[in-house]
N, C-alpha and C positions, 0 to 999 in steps of 0.2 A: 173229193174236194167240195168242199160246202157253197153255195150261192153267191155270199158276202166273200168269199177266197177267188174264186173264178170272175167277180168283179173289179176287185181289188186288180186281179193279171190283166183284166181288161186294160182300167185305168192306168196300168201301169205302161202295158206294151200303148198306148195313145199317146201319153205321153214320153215315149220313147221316141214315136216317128213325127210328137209338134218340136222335139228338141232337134233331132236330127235335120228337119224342112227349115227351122230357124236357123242354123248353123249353115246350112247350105247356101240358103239365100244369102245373107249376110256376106258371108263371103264372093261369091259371085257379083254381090253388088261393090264392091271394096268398101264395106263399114265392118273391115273385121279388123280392131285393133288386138294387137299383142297378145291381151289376156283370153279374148273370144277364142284366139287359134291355141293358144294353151289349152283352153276349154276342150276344145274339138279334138286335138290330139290325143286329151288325158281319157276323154268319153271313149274312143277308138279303142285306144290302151286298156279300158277295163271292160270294154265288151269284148276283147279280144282280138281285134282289129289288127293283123299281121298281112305281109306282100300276100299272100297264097288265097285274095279273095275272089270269090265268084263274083263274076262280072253283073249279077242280074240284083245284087245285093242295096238295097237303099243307102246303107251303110259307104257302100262302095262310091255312091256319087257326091258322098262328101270328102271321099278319098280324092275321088277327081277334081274336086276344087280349090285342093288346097294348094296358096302357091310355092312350091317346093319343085323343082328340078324331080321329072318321070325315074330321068335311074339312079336316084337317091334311094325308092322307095319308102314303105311307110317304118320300117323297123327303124331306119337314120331319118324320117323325119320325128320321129317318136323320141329317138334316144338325142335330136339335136334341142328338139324343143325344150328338156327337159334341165338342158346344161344352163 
């Protein structure tokens, strides 16, 4: 992998965890309207984001914030959101 590639992955996974720390906050603070938590579900959804996550996960503490009922889990709040 070339200098300018291994950068590019930098840039990329940095901006994976200022989108995920914005989504978290947001929500946490209740300025998550409709589309933001759309947002957050669909970002979940293509990272792969399913009930079976490790607890130590960044990903996972926007799992935790979202406001959805604990034994719905993330696969019905994924497939609710989406209807």
């Amino acid at each position: 992998m070339s200098n300018n590639e291994k950068e590019n992955m930098g840039r990329m996974y940095t901006l994976q965890d200022l989108l995920t720390d914005e989504f978290i906050a947001r929500i946490k603070i209740g300025d998550a309207e409709p589309s933001l938590l759309n947002a957050a579900r669909q970002y979940l959804k293509d990272n792969g984001v399913h009930s079976g996550l490790k607890q130590d996960t960044k990903i996972q503490d926007l799992v935790s914030v979202l406001p959805f009922k604990e034994e719905e889990g993330i696969d019905r709040v994924v497939k609710h959101a989406s209807n």
